[in-house]
Residue frames as a rotation matrix with the C-alpha (Angstrom) as fourth column:
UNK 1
0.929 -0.082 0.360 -2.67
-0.303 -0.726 0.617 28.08
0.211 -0.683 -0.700 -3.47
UNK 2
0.096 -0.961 -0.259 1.32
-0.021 0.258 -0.966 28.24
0.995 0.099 0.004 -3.10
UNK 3
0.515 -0.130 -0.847 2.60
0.801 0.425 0.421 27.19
0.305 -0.896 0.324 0.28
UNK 4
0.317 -0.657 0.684 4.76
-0.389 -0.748 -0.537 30.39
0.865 -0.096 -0.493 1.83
UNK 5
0.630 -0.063 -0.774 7.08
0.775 0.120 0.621 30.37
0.053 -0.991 0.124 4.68
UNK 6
0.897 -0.429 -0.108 9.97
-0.439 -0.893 -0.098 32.76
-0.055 0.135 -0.989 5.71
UNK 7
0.633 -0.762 -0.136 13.39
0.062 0.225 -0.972 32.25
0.772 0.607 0.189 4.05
UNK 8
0.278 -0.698 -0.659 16.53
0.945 0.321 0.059 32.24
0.171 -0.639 0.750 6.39
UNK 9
-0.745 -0.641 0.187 16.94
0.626 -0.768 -0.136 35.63
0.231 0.016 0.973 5.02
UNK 10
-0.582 0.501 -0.641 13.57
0.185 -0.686 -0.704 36.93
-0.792 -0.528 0.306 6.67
UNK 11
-0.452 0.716 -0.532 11.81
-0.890 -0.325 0.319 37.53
0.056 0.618 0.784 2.80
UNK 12
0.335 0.757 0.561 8.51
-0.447 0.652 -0.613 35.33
-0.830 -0.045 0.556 2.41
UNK 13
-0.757 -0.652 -0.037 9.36
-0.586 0.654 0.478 32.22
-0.287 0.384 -0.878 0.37
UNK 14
0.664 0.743 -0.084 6.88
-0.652 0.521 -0.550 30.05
-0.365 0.420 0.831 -2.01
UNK 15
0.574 0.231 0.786 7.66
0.163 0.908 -0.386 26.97
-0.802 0.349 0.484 -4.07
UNK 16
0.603 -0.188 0.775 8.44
0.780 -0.066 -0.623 29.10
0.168 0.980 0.107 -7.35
UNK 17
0.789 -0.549 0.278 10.72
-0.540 -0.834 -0.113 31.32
0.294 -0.061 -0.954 -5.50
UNK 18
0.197 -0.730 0.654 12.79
-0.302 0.590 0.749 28.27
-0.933 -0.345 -0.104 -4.48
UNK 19
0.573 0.028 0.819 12.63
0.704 0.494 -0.510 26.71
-0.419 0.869 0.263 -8.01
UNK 20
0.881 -0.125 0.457 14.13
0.027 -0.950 -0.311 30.41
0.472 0.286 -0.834 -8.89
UNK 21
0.666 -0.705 0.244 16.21
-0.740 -0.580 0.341 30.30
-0.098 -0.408 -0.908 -6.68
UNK 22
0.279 -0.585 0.762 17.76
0.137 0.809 0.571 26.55
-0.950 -0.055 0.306 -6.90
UNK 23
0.931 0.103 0.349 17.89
0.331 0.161 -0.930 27.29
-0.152 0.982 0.116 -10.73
UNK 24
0.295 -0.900 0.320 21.02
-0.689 -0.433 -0.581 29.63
0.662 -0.049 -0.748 -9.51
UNK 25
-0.038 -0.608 -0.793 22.32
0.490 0.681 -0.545 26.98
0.871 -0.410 0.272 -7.45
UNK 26
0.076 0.130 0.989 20.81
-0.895 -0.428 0.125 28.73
0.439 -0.894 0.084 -3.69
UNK 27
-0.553 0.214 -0.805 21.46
0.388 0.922 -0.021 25.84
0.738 -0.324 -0.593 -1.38
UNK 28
-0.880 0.452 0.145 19.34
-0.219 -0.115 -0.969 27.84
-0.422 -0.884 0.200 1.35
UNK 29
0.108 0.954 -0.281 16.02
-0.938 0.004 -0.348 27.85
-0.331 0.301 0.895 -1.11
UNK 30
-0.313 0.056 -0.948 16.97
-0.311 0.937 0.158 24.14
0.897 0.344 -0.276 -2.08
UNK 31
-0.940 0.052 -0.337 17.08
0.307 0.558 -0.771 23.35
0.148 -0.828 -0.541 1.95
UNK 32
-0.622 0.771 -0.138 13.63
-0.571 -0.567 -0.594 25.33
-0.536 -0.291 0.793 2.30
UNK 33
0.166 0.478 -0.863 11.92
-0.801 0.576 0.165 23.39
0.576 0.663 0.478 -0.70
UNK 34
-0.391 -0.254 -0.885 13.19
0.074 0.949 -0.305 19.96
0.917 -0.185 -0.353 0.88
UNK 35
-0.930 0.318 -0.186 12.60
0.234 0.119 -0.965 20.67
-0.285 -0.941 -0.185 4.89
UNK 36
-0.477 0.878 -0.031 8.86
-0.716 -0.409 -0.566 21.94
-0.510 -0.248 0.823 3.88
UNK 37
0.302 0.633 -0.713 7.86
-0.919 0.393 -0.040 19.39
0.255 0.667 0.700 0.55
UNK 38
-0.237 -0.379 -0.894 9.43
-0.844 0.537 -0.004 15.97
0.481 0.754 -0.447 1.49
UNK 39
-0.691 0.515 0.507 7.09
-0.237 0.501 -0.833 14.70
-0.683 -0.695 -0.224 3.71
UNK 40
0.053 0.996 0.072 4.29
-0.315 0.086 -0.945 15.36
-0.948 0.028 0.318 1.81
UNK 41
0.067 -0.399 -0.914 6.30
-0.979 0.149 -0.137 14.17
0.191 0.904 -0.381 -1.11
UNK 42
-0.949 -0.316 0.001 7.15
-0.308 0.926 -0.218 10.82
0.068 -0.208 -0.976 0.22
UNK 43
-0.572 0.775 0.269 3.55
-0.297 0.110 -0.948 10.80
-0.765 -0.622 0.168 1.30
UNK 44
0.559 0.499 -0.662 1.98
-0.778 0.038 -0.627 10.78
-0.288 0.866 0.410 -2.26
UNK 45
-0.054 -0.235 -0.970 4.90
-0.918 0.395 -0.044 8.75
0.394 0.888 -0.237 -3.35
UNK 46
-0.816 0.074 0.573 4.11
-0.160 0.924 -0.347 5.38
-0.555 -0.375 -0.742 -0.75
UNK 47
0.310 0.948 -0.069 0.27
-0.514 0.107 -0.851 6.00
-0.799 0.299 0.521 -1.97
UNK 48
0.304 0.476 -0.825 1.69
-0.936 -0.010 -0.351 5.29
-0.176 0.879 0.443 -5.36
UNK 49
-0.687 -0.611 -0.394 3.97
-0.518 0.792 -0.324 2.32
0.510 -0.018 -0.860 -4.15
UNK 50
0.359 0.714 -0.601 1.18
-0.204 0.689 0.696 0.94
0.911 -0.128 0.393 -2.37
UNK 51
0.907 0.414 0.072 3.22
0.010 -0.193 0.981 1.55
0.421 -0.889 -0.180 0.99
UNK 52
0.282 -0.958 0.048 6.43
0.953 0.274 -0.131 0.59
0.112 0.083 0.990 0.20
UNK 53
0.923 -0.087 -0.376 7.97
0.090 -0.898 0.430 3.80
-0.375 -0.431 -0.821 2.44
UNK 54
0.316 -0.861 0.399 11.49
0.357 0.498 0.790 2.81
-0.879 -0.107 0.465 1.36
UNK 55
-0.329 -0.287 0.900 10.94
0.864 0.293 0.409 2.95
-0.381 0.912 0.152 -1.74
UNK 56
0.607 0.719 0.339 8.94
0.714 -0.681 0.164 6.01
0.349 0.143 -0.926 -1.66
UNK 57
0.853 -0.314 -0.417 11.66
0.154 -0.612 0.776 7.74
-0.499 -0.726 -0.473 0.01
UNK 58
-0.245 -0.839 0.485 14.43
0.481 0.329 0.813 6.95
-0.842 0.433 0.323 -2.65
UNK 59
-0.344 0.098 0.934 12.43
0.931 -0.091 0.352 8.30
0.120 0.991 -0.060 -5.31
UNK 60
0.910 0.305 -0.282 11.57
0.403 -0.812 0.422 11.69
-0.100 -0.497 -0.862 -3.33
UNK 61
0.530 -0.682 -0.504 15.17
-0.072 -0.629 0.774 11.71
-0.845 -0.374 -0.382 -3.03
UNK 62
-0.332 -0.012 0.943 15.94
0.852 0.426 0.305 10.59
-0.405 0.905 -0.131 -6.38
UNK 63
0.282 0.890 0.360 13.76
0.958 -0.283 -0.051 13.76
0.056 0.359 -0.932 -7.35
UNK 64
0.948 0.316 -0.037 15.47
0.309 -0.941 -0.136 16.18
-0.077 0.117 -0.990 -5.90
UNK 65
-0.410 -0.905 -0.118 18.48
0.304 -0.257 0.917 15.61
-0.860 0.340 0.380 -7.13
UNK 66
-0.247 0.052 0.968 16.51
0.963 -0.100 0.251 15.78
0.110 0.994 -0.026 -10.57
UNK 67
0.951 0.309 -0.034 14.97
0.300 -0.882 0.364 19.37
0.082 -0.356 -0.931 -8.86
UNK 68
0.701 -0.574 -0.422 18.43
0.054 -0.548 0.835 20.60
-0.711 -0.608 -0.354 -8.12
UNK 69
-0.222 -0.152 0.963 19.41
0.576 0.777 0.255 19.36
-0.787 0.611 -0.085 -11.42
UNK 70
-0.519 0.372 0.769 16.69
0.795 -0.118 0.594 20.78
0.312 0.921 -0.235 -13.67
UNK 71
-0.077 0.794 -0.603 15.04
0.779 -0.329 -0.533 23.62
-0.622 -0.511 -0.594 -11.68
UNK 72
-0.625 -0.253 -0.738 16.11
-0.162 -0.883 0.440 26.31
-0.763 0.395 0.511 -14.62
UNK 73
-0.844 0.286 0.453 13.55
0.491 0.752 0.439 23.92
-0.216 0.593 -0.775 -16.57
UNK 74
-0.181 0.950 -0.255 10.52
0.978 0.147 -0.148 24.94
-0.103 -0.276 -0.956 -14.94
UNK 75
-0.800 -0.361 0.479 9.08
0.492 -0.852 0.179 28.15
0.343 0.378 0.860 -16.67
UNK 76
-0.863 0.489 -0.125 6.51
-0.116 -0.434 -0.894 29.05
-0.491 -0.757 0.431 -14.29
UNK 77
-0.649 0.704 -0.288 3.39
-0.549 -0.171 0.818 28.50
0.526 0.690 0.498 -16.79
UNK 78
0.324 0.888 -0.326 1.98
-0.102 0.375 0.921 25.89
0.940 -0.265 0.212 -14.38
UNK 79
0.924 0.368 0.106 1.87
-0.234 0.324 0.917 24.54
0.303 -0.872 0.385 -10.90
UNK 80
0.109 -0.963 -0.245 5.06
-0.739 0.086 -0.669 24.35
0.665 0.254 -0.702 -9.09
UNK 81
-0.353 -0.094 0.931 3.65
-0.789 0.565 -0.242 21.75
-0.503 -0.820 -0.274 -7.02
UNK 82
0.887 0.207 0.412 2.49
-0.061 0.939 -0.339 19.89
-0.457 0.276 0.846 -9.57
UNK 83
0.301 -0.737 -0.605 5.83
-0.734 0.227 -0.641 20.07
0.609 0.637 -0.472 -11.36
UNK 84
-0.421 -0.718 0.554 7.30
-0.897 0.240 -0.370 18.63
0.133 -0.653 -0.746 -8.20
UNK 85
0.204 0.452 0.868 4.97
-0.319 0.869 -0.378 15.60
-0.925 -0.200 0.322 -8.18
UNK 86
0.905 0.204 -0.373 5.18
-0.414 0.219 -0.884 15.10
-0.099 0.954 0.282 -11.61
UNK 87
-0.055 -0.913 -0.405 8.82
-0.693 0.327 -0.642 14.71
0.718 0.245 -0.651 -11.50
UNK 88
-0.549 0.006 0.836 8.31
-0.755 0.425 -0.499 12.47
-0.358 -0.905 -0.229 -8.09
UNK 89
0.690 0.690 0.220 5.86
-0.434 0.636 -0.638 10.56
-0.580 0.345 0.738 -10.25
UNK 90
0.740 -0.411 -0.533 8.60
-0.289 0.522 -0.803 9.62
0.608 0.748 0.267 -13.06
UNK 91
-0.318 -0.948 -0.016 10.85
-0.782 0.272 -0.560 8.58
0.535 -0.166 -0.828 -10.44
UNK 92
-0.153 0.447 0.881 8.39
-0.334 0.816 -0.472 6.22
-0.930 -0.367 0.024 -8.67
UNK 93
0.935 0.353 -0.026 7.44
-0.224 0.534 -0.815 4.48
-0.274 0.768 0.579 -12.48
UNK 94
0.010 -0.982 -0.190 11.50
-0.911 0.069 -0.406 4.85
0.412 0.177 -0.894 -12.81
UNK 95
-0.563 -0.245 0.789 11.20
-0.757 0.536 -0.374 2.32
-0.332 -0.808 -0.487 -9.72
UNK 96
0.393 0.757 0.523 8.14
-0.326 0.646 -0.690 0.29
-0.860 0.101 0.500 -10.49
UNK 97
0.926 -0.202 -0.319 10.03
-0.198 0.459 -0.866 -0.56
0.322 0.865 0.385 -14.07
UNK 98
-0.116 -0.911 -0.395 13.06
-0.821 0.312 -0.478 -1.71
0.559 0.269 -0.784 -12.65
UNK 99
-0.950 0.089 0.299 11.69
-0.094 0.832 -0.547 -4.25
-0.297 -0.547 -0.782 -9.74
UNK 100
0.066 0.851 -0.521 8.34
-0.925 0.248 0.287 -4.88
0.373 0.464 0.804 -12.34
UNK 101
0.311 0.167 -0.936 9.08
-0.065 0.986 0.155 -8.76
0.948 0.013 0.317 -11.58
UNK 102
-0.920 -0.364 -0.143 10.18
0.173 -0.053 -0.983 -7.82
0.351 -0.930 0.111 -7.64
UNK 103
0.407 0.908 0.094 6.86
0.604 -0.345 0.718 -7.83
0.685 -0.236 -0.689 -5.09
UNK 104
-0.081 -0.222 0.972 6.70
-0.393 -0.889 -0.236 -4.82
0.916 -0.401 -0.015 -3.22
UNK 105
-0.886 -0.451 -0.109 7.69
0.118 0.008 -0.993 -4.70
0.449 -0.892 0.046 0.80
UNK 106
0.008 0.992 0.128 4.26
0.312 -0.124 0.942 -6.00
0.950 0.032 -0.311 1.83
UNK 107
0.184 0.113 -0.976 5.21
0.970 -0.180 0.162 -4.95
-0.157 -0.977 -0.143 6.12
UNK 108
-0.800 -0.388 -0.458 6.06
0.470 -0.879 -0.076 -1.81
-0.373 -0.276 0.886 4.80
UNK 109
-0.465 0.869 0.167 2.56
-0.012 -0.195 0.981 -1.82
0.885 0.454 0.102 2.65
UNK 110
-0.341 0.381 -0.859 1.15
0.739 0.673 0.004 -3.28
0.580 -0.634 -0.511 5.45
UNK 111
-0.183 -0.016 -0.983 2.01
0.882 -0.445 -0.157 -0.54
-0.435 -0.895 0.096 7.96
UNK 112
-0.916 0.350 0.195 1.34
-0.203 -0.825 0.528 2.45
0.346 0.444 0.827 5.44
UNK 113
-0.631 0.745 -0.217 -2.33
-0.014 0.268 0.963 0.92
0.776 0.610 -0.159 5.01
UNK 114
-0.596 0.394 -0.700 -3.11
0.560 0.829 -0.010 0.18
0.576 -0.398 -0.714 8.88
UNK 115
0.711 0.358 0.605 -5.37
-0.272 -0.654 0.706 2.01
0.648 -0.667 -0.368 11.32
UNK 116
-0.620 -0.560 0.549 -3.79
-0.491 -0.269 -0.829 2.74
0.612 -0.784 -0.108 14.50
UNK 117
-0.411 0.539 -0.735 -4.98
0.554 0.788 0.268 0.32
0.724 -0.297 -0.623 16.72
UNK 118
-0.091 0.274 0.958 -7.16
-0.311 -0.921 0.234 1.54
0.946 -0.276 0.169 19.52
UNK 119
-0.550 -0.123 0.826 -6.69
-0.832 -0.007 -0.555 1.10
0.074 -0.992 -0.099 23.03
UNK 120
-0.122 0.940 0.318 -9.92
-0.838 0.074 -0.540 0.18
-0.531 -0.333 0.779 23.30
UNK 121
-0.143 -0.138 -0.980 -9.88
-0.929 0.360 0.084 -2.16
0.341 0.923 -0.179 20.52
UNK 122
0.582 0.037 0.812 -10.60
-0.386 0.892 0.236 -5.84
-0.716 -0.451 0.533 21.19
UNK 123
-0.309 -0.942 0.135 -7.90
-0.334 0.240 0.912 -8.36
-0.891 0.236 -0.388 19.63
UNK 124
0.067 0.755 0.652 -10.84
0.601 0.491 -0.631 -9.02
-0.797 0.434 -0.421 17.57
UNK 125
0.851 0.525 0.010 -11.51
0.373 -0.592 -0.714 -5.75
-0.369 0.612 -0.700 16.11
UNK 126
0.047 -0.821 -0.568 -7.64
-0.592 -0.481 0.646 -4.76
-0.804 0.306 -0.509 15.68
UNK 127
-0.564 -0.149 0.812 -7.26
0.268 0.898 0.350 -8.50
-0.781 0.415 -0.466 13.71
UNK 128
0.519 0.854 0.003 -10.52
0.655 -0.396 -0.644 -6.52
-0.549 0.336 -0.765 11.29
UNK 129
0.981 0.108 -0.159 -8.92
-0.029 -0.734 -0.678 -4.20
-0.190 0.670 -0.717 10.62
UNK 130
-0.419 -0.900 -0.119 -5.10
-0.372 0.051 0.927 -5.39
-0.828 0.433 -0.356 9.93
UNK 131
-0.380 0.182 0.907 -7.17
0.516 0.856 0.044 -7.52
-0.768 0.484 -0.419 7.57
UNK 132
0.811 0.558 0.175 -9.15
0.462 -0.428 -0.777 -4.77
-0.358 0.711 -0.605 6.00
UNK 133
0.847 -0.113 -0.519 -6.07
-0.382 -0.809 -0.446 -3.01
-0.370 0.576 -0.729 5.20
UNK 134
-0.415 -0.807 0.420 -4.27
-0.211 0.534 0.819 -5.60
-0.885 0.251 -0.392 4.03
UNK 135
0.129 0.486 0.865 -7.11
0.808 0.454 -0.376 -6.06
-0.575 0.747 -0.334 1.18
UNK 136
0.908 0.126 -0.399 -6.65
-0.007 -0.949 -0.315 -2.72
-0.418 0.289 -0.861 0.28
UNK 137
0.011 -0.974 -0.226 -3.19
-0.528 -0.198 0.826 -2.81
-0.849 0.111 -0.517 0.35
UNK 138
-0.176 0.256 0.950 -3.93
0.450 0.880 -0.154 -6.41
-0.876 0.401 -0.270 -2.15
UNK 139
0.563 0.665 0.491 -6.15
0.714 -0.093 -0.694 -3.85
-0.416 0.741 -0.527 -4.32
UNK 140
0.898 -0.179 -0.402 -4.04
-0.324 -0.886 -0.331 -1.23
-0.297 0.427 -0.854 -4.83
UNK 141
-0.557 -0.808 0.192 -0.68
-0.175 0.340 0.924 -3.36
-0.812 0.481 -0.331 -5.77
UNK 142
-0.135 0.464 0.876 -3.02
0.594 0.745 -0.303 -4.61
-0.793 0.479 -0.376 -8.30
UNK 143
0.839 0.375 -0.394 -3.40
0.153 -0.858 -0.491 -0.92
-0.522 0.352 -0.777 -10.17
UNK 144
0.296 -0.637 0.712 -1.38
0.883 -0.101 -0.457 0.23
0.363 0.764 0.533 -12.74
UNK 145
-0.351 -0.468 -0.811 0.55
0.833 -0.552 -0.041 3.25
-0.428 -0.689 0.584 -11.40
UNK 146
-0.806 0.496 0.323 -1.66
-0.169 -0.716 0.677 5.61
0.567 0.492 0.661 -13.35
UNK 147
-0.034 0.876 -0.480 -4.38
0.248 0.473 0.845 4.07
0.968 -0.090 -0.233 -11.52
UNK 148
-0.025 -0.573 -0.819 -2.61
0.914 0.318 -0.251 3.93
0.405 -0.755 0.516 -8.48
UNK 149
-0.847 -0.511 0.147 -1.86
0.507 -0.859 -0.069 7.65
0.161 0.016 0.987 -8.74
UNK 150
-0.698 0.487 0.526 -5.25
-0.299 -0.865 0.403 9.13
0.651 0.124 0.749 -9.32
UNK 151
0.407 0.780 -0.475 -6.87
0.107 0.476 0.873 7.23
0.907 -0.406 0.111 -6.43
UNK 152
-0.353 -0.723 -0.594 -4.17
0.922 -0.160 -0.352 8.11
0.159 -0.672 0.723 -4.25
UNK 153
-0.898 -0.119 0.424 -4.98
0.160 -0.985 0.063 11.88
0.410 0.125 0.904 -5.08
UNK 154
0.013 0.946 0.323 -8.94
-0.390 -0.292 0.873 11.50
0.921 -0.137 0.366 -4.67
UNK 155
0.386 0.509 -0.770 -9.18
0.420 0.646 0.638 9.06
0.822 -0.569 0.035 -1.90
UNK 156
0.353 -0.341 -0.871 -6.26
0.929 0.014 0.370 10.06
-0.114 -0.940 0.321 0.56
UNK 157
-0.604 -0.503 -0.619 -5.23
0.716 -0.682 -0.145 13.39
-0.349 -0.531 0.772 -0.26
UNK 158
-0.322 0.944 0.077 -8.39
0.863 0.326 -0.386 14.37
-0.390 -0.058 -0.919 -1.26
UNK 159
-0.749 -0.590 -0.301 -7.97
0.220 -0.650 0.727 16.45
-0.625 0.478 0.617 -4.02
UNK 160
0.599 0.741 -0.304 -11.09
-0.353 -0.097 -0.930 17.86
-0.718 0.665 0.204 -6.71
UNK 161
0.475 -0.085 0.876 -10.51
0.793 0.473 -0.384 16.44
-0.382 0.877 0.292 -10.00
UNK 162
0.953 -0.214 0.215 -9.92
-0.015 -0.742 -0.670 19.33
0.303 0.635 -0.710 -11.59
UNK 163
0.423 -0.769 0.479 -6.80
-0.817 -0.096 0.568 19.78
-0.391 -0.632 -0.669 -8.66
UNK 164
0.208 -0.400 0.893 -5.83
0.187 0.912 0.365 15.79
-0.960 0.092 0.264 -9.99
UNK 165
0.868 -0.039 0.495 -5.96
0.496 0.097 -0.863 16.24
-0.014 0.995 0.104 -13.75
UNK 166
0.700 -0.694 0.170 -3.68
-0.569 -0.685 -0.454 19.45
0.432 0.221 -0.874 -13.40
UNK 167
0.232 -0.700 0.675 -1.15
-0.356 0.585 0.729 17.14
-0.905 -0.409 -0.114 -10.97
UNK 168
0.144 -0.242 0.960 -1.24
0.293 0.937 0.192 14.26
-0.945 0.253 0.205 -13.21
UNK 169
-0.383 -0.082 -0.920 -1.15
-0.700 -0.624 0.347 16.48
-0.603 0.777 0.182 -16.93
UNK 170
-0.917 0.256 0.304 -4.13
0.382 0.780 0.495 14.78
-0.111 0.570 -0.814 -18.12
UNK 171
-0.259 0.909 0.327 -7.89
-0.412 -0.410 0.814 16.20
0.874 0.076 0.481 -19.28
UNK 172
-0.389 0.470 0.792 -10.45
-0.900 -0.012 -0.435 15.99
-0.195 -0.882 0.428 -16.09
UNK 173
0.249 0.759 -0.602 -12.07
-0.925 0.371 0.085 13.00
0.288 0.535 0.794 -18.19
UNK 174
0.199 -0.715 -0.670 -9.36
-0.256 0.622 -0.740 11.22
0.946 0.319 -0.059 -18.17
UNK 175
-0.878 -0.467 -0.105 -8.98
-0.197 0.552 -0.811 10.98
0.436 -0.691 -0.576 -14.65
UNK 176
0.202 0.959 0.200 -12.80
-0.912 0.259 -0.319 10.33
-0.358 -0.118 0.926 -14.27
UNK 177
0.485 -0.064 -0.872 -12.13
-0.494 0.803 -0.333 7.17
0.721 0.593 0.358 -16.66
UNK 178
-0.576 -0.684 -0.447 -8.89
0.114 0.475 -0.873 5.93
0.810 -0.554 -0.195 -14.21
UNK 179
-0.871 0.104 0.480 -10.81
-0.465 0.143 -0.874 6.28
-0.160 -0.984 -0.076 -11.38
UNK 180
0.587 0.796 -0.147 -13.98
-0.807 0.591 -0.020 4.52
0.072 0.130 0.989 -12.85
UNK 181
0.413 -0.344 -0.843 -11.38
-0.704 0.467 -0.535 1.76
0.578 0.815 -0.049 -13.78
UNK 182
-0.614 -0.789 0.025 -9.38
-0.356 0.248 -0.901 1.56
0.704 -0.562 -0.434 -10.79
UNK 183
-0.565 0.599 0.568 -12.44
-0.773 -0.143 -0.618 1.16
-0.289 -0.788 0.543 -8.64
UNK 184
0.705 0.707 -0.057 -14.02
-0.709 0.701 -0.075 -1.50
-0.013 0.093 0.996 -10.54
UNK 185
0.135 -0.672 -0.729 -10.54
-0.117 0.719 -0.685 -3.25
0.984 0.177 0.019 -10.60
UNK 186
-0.732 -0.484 0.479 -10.48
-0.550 0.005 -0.835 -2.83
0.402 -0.875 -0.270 -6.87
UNK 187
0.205 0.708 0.676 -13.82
-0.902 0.405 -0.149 -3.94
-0.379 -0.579 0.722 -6.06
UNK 188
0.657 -0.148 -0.739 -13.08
-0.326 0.828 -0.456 -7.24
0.680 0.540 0.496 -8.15
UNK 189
-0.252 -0.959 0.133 -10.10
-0.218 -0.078 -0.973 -7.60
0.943 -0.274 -0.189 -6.27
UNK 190
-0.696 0.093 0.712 -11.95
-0.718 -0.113 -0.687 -7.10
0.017 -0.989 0.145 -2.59
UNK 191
0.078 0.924 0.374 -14.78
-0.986 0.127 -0.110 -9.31
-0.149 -0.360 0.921 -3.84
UNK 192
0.186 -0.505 -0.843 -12.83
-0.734 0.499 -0.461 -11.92
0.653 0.704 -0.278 -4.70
């Protein structure tokens, strides 16, 4: 299902009418694509940094220069929302291979990963749970960014397989396999 909103000029506006329209160089359908997708762009792309917002935000923008770039690319045959992740994906693995031997910004992991403390909360139970999602955070640096990715998709933006494979341009199996994988590498990881 394509996202719509209304355009500046009053006509309803999707995804692949911006992609259409940035291809001619529209900065109003570029600003529409950006004010509506780069939240929920950054959003996927901490998941795949493991929380690192920073970094997740550089490669979002990083992206759409390549969108503003390459949008005459995209020939409508699939998803123009998975195109947009897809390219957001090679620009987070862009990242992850240049600071491979750099550890990721574990207060920005940190704070992706935590629960909002509750009021209520005793100093006990907040201390619980900075801990639980620091192990998490622990398990998911540990994933290959394929890994990374297709747990990101099921767990937090809770996507059907079928909905992941198409994202990630990979058979449904295949992300059945990475998410067996990633899950027994995580539980190793937590039981450790």
């Amino acid at each position: 299902m394509m996202a719509c909103a209304a355009s500046a000029g009053g006509a309803l506006m999707n995804i692949e009418w911006a992609l259409q329209g940035i291809a001619r160089k529209d900065r109003a359908a570029f600003s529409w694509l950006y004010a509506s997708k780069q939240a929920l762009l950054v959003r996927y792309a901490t998941g795949m940094l493991a929380g690192d917002r920073a970094a997740a935000e550089d490669a979002v923008d990083e992206a759409f220069i390549a969108v503003w770039q390459q949008a005459g690319r995209y020939c409508g045959s699939g998803s123009a929302r998975g195109w947009l992740r897809r390219i957001v994906r090679n620009k987070v693995v862009d990242h992850l291979r240049r600071t491979a031997s750099a550890p990721l910004a574990s207060e920005g992991q940190a704070r992706a990963f935590e629960a909002a403390p509750d009021t209520a909360d005793s100093p006990e139970q907040i201390a619980e749970k900075n801990s639980a999602a620091d192990e998490l955070r622990r398990a998911m640096e540990r994933l290959s960014p394929d890994h990374r990715e297709v747990v990101w998709l099921c767990y937090f933006e809770e996507l059907p397989l079928s909905e992941i494979a198409h994202q990630v341009g990979c058979p449904e199996n295949t992300v059945k396999t990475r998410l067996f994988h990633a899950r027994r590498a995580m539980r190793a990881v937590l039981e450790a």
